[in-house]
C-alpha positions as CSV (number, residue, x, y, z in Angstrom):
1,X,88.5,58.6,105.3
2,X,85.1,59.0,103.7
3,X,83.3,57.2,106.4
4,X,85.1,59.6,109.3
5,X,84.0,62.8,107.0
6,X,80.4,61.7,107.3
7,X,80.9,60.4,111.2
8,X,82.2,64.2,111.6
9,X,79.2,66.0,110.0
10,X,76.8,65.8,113.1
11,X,79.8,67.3,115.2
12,X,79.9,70.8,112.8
13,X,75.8,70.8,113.4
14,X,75.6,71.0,116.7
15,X,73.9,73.8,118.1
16,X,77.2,75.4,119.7
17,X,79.1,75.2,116.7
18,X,76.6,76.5,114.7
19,X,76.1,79.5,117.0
20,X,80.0,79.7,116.8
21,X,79.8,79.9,113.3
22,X,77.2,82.5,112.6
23,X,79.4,85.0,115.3
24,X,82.6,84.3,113.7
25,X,81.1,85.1,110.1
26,X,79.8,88.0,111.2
27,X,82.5,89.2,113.2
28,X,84.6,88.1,110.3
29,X,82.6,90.3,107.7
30,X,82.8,93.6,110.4
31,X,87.1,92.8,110.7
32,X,87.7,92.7,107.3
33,X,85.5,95.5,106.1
34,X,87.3,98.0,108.5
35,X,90.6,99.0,107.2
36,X,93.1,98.9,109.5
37,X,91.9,95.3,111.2
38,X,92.6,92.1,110.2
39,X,91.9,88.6,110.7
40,X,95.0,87.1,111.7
41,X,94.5,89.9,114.8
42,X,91.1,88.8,115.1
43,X,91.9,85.6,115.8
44,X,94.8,86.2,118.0
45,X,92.8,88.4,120.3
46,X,90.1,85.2,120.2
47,X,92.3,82.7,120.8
48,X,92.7,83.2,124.5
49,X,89.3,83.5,125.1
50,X,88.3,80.2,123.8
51,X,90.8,78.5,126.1
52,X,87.6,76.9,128.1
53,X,85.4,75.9,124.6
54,X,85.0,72.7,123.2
55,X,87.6,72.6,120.3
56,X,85.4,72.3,117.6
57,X,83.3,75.7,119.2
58,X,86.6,77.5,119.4
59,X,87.6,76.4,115.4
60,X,84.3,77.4,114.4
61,X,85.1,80.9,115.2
62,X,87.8,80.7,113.2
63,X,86.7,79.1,110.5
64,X,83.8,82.0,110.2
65,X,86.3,84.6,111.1
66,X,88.5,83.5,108.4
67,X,86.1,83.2,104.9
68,X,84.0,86.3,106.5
69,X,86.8,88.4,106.4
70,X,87.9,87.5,102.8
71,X,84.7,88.4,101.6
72,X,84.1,91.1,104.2
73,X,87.3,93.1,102.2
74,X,85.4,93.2,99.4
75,X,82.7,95.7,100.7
76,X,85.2,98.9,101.2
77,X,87.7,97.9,97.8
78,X,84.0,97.9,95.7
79,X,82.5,100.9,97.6
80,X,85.8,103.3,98.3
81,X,88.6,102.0,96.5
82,X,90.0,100.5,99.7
83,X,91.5,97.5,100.3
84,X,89.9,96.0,103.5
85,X,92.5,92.8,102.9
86,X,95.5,92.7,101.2
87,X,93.8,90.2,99.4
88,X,91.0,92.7,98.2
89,X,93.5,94.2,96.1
90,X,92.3,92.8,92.5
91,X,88.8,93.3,93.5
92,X,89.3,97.4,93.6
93,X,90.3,97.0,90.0
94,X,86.6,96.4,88.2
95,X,84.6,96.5,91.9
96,X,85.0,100.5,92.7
97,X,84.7,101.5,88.6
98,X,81.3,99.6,88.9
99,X,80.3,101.5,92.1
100,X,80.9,105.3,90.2
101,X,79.0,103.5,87.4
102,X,75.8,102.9,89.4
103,X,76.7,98.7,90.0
104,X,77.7,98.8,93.6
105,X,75.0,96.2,94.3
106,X,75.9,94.3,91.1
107,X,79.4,94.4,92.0
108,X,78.9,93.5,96.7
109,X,76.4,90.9,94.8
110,X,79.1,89.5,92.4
111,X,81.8,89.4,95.6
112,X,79.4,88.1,97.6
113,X,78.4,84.8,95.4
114,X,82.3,84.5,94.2
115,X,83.7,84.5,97.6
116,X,80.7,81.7,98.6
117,X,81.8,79.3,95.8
118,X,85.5,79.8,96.2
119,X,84.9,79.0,99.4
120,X,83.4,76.1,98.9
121,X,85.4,74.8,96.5
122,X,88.3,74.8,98.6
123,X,86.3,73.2,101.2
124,X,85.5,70.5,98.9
125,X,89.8,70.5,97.5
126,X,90.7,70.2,101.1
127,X,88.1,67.1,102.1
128,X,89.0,65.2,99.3
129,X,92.7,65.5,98.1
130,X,94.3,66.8,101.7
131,X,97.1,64.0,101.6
132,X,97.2,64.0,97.8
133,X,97.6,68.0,97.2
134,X,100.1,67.6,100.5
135,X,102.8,65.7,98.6
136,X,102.5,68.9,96.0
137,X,103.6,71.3,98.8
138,X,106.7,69.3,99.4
139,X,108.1,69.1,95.5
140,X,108.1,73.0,95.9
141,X,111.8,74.3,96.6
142,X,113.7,77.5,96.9
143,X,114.1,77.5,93.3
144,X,110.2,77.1,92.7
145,X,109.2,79.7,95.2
146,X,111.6,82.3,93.1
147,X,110.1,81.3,89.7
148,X,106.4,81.8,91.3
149,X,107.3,85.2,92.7
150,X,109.0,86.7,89.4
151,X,105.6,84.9,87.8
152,X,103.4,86.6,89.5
153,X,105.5,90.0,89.4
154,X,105.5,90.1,86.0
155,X,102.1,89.1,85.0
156,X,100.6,91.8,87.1
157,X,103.0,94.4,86.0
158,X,102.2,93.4,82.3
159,X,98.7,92.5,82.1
160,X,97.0,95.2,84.3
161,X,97.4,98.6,82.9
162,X,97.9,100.0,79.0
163,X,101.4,100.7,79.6
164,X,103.8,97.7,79.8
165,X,106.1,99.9,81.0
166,X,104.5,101.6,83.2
167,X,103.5,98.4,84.9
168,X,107.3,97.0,84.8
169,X,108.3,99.9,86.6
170,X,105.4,100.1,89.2
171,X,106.5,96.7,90.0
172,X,109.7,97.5,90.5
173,X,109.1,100.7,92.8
174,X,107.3,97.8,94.9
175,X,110.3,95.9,95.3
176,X,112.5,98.5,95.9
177,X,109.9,99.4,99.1
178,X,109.8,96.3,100.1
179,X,113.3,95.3,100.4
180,X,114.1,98.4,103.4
181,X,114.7,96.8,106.7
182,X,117.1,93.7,107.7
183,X,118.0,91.5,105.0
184,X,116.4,87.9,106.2
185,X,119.1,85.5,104.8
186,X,122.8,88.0,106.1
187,X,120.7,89.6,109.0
188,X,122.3,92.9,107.9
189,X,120.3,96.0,107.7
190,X,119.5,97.9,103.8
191,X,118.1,101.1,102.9
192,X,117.4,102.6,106.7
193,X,119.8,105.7,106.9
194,X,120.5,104.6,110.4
195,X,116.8,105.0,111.4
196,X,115.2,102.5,114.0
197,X,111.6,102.8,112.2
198,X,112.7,101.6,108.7
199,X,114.5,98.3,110.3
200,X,111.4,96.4,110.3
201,X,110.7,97.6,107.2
202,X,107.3,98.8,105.8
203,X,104.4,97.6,107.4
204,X,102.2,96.4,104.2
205,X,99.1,97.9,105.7
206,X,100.3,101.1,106.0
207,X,101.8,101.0,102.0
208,X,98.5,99.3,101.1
209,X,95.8,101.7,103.1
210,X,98.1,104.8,101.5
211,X,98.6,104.4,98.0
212,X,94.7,102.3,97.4
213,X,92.7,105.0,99.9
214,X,94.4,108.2,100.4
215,X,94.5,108.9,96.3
216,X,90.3,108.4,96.1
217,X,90.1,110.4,99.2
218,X,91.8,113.2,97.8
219,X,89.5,113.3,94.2
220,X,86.8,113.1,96.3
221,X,88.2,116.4,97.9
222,X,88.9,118.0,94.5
223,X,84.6,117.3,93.6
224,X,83.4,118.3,96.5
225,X,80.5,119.9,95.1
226,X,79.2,117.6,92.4
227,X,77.9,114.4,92.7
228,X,80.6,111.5,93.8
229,X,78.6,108.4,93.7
230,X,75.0,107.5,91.7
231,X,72.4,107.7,95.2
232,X,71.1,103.9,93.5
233,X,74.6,102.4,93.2
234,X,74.0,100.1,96.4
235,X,70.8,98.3,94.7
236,X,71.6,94.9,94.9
237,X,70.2,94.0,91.1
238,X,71.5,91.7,88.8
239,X,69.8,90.6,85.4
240,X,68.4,87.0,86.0
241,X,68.6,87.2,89.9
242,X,71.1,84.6,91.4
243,X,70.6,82.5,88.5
244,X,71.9,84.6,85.8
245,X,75.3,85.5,88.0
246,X,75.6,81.4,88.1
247,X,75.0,81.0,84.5
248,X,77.2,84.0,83.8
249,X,80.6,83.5,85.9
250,X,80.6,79.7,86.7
251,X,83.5,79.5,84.4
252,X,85.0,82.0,85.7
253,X,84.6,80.6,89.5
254,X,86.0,77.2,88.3
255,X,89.3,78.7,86.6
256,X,89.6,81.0,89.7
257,X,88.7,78.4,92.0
258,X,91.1,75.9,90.7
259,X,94.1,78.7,90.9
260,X,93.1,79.7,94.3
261,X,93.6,76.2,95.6
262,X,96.5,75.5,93.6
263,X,98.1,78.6,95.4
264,X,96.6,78.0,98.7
265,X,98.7,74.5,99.3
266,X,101.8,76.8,98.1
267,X,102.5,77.6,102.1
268,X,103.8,81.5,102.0
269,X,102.3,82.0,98.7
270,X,98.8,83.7,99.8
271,X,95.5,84.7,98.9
272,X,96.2,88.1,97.1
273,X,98.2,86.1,95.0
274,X,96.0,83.7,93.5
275,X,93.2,86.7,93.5
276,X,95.8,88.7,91.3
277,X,96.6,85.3,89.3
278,X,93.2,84.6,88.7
279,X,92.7,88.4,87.5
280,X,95.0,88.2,85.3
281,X,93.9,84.5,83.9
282,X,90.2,86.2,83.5
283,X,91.5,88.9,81.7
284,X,93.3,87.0,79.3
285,X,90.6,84.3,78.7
286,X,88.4,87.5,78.3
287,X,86.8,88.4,74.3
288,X,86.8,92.3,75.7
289,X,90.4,92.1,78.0
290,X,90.0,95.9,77.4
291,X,86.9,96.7,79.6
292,X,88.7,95.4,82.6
293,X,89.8,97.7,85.0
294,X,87.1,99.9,83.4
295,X,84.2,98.3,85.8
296,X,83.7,94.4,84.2
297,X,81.8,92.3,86.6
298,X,84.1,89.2,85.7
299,X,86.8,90.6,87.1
300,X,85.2,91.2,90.5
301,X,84.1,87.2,90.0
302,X,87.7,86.1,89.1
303,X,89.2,88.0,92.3
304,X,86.9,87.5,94.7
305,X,86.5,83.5,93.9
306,X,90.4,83.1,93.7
307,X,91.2,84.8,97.0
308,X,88.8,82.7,98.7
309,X,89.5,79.8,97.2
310,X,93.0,79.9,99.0
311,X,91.5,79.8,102.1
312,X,90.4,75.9,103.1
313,X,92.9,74.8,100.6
314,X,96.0,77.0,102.7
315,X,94.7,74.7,105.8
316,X,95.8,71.1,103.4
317,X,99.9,71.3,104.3
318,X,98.7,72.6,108.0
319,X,97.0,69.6,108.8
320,X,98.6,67.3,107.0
321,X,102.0,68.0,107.4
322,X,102.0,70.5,110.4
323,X,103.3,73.1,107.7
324,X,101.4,76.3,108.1
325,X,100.5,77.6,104.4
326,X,99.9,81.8,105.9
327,X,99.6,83.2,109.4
328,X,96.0,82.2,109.6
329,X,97.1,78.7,109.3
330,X,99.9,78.9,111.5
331,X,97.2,80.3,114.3
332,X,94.6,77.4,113.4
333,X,97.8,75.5,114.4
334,X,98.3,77.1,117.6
335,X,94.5,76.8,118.6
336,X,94.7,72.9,118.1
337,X,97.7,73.1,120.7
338,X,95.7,75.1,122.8
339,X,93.0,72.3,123.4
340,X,96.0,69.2,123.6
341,X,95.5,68.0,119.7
342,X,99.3,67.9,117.6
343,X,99.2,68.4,114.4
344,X,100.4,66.6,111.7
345,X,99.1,63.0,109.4
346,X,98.5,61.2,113.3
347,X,95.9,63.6,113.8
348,X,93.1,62.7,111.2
349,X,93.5,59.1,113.4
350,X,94.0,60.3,116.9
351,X,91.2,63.2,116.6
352,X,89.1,62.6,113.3
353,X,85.8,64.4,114.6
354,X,87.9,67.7,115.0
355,X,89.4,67.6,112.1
356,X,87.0,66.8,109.9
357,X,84.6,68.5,111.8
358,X,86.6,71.8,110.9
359,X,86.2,70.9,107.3
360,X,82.9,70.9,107.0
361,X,82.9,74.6,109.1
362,X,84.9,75.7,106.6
363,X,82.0,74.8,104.3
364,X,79.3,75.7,106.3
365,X,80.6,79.4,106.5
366,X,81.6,79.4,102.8
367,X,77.4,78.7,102.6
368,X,76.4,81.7,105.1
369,X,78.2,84.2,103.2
370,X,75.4,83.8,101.1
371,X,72.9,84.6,103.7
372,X,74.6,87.1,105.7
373,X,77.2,88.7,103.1
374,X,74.9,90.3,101.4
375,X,73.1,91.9,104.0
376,X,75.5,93.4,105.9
377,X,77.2,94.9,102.7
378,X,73.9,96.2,101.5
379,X,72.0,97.5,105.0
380,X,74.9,98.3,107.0
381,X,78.3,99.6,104.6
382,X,76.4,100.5,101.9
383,X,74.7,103.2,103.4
384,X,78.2,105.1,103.5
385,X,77.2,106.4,99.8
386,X,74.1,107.9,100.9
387,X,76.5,110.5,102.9
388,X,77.8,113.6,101.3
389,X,81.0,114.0,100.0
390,X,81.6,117.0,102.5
391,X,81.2,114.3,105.7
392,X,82.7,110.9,103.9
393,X,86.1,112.7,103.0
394,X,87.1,113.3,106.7
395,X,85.1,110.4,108.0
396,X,87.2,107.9,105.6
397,X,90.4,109.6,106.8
398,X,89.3,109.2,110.4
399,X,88.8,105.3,109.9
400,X,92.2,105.0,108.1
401,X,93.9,107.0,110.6
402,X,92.4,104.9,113.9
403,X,92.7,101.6,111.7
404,X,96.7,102.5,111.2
405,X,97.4,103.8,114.6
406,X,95.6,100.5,116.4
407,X,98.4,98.4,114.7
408,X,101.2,99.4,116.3
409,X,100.2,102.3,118.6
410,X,103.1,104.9,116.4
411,X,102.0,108.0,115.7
412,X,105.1,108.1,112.8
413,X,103.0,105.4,111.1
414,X,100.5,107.9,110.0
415,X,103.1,110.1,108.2
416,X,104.4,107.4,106.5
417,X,100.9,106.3,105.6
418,X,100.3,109.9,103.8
419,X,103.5,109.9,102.1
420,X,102.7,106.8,100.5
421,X,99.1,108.5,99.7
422,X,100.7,111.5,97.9
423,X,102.8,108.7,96.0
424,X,99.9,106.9,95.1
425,X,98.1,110.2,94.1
426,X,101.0,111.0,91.8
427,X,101.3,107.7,90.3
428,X,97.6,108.0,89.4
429,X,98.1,111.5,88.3
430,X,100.8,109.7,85.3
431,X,98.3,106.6,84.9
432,X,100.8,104.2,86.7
433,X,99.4,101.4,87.7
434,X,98.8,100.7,91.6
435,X,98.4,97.0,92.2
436,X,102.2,96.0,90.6
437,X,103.6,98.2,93.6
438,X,101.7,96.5,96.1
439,X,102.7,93.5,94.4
440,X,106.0,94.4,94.5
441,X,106.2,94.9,98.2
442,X,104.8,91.2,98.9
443,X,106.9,89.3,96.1
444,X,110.2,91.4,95.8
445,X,111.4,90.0,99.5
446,X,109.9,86.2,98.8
447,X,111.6,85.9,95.5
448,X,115.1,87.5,96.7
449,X,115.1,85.4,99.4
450,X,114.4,82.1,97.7
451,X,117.0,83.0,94.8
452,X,119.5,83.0,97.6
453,X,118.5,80.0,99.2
454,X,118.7,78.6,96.5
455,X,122.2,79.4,95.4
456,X,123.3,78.9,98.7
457,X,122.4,75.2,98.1
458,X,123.3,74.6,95.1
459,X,126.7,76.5,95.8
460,X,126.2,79.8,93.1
461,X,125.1,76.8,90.8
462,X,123.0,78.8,88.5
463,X,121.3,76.3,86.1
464,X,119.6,74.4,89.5
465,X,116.7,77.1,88.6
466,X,116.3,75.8,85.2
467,X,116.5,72.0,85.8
468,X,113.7,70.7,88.0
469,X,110.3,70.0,86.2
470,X,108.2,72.6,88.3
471,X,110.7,75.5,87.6
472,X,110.2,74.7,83.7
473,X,106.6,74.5,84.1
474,X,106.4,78.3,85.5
475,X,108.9,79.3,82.8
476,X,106.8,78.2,80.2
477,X,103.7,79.9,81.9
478,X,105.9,83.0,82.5
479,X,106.7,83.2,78.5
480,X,103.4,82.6,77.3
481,X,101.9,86.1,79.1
482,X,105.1,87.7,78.0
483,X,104.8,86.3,73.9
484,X,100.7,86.7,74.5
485,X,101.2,90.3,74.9
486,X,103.9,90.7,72.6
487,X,101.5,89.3,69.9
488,X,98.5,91.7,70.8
489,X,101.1,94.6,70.9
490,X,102.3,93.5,67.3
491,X,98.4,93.4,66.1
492,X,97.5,96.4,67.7
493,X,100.5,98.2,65.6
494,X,99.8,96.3,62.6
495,X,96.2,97.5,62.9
496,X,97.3,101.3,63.2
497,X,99.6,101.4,60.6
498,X,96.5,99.6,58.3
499,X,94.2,102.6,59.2
């Protein structure tokens, strides 16, 4: 294997690879800064047009459209509060309190270098332990899947916030939105009122762009005539250059790195959840916990290296096994039956150059966010700030407005888009958190479902999801944030009632 990963090196530097990799960066960067687009319809729509390329041209676009885009979210979360990806969601947390601080450069600079090394890490992950971390994939059940969704529901809904409360019940108005449409497991449709536009259910753009970019929009409104942002927020300074952000967060990039890739082989699973995850693991390795959400570079680090991280390492049971980990995966899958190669373990034998050649694409890109991350963040985006707020307000709505519409082409999907914005505003208003809702809507269905399935195998046999050795494993995780928090709560009280 090691001796086809070197033979497949020269392939990834060819000139038109190279030149395919630079384009799908960029183009990646552009897609995922513009709310409203994504890459998975960036690489549809470029799919068919590399029908003719060489494979390993056409995978190279990919490849750069795919870790471009994860950063490339990054740039409107830290500048406007807006999610570009879903999986840009953790990064609005610490990213956009840095920018009203005057750290917008800190913070694209912090994104920039955490989304490189994620990046590369999974690279690395999925060259070396492909076949090994695809045996992990497989141990995963029904009953696994359930425990990692409730896991990741309620760490988010306790650990982000002041209020546990609050956060419980954020997380449960997300599940509530996100179970409308046609149950998945009966077929039968819940919570429409007989209308046709609820039985697909929400779109989780349209919930994400409204409640993350509608409620800034609208304080932006309210200060119209004072100053919004700090005119040297985009000043890409750090203390100690590149060098200090290395010596600063490289543990942080390791434990985020590490979760990213354990939650990238998970197919379904997803990189806002291992950027969330790795939040939340930051925050509670963290000697101040308290300054995040407040505008702490580390969380920017921990999101922006996690979600990245997902991205090689989602491509392991693809390749492997022919089991797409996300959509992106599943279209990588579609573009290697496009040029005649079948996935699955015969492939690393029938077609090594390609596939290995992918790899190190994947790593090559990770690299040029480095070089061309930063620039286009800084030179191009940045310069939103230096509008006033008179012209960004309607301008921001604008670009949400076209980005929603171009999804489906339904005007109705702007309304709903501003009724989750007045939701969001309101929850704001009453200091509920934002991201367990959001949460919600992306783990509420998965976990449902899976705690179906897995009754439905094991015959209404409840104690199948407290038998296997994985499920124990996430229980044990789950009820050390719970007693972790229960402890602070019981010092913080104890500390009170001293004083």
């Amino acid at each position: 294997m090691f001796e086809s990963l070197l033979n497949a090196l020269p392939v990834a530097l060819q000139l038109g690879s190279l030149v395919s990799l630079v384009v799908g960066t960029l183009i990646g960067i552009l897609i995922g800064a513009l709310p409203g687009l994504n890459p998975v319809m960036a690489i549809a729509l470029m799919l068919p047009l590399t029908y003719g390329f060489d494979p390993i041209i056409a995978l190279g676009l990919v490849a750069g459209i795919y870790n471009g885009s994860m950063y490339g979210g990054s740039i409107p979360a830290i500048l406007l509060n807006i999610p570009g990806t879903p999986a840009a969601i953790a990064t609005t947390f610490d990213g956009y309190p840095m920018t009203r601080k005057g750290q917008g450069g800190l913070a694209l600079k912090t994104a920039c270098w955490s989304s490189a090394i994620g990046g590369i890490v999974s690279a690395l992950a999925l060259m070396t332990l492909a076949p090994m971390l695809a045996k992990v994939t497989l141990a995963f059940g029904p009953s696994e899947y359930f425990w990692v969704a409730i896991f990741g529901l309620v760490s988010i809904a306790v650990l982000v916030g002041k209020d546990i409360s609050k956060g419980m019940i954020s997380a449960l108005l997300g599940v509530i939105i996100g179970l409308v449409g046609v149950d998945a497991i009966s077929g039968e449709e819940r919570y429409t009122f007989g209308t046709l536009y609820l039985v697909g259910g929400f779109e989780l753009l349209i919930v994400l762009i409204g409640l993350y970019a509608l409620p800034p929009v609208l304080e932006m409104a309210e200060k119209r005539n004072e100053s919004y942002f700090n005119a040297d927020s985009f000043r890409v300074t750090a203390d100690g250059g590149s060098l200090g952000l290395v010596r600063r967060y490289w543990r942080t990039w390791t434990r985020s790195s590490v979760i990213g890739v354990c939650v990238g082989i998970l197919p379904g699973a997803g990189g806002n959840l291992a950027a969330l995850l790795s939040y939340n693991e930051a925050k509670r390795k963290a000697p101040d916990p308290e300054t995040f959400g407040t505008g702490n570079p580390v969380g920017v680090a921990a999101a922006e290296s996690g979600n990245s991280a997902d991205n090689a390492s989602a491509m392991i049971p693809s390749l492997t096994l022919g089991i797409p980990g996300n959509l992106i995966a599943a279209l990588v899958l579609g573009a290697l039956m496009i040029h005649g190669l079948q996935p699955g373990p015969q492939l690393f034998t029938r077609s090594p150059d390609v596939v290995f050649g992918f790899m190190w694409q994947l790593l090559l890109t990770a690299m040029l966010l480095l070089l061309l991350g930063g620039m286009v963040a800084t030179r191009l985006f940045a310069q939103i700030l230096r509008m006033p707020t008179a012209l960004l307000v309607p301008t921001t709505m604008v670009l949400m407005a076209i980005g929603i519409y171009t999804v489906n082409g339904n005007v109705t999907d702007l309304y709903v888009m501003l009724a989750f914005g007045l939701v969001g505003y309101l929850l704001n208003r009453l200091a509920f958190p934002l991201a367990p809702v959001v949460l919600g809507v992306l783990l509420g269905p998965m976990a449902e479902q899976n705690l179906r399935l897995s009754m439905l195998i094991s015959q209404n046999d409840w104690t199948v999801l407290f038998t296997r050795p994985i499920s124990l494993g996430i229980i044990a995780l789950l009820a050390a944030v719970l007693l972790s928090q229960l402890w602070k709560a019981l010092r913080q009280r104890r500390r009170l009632s001293e004083a």
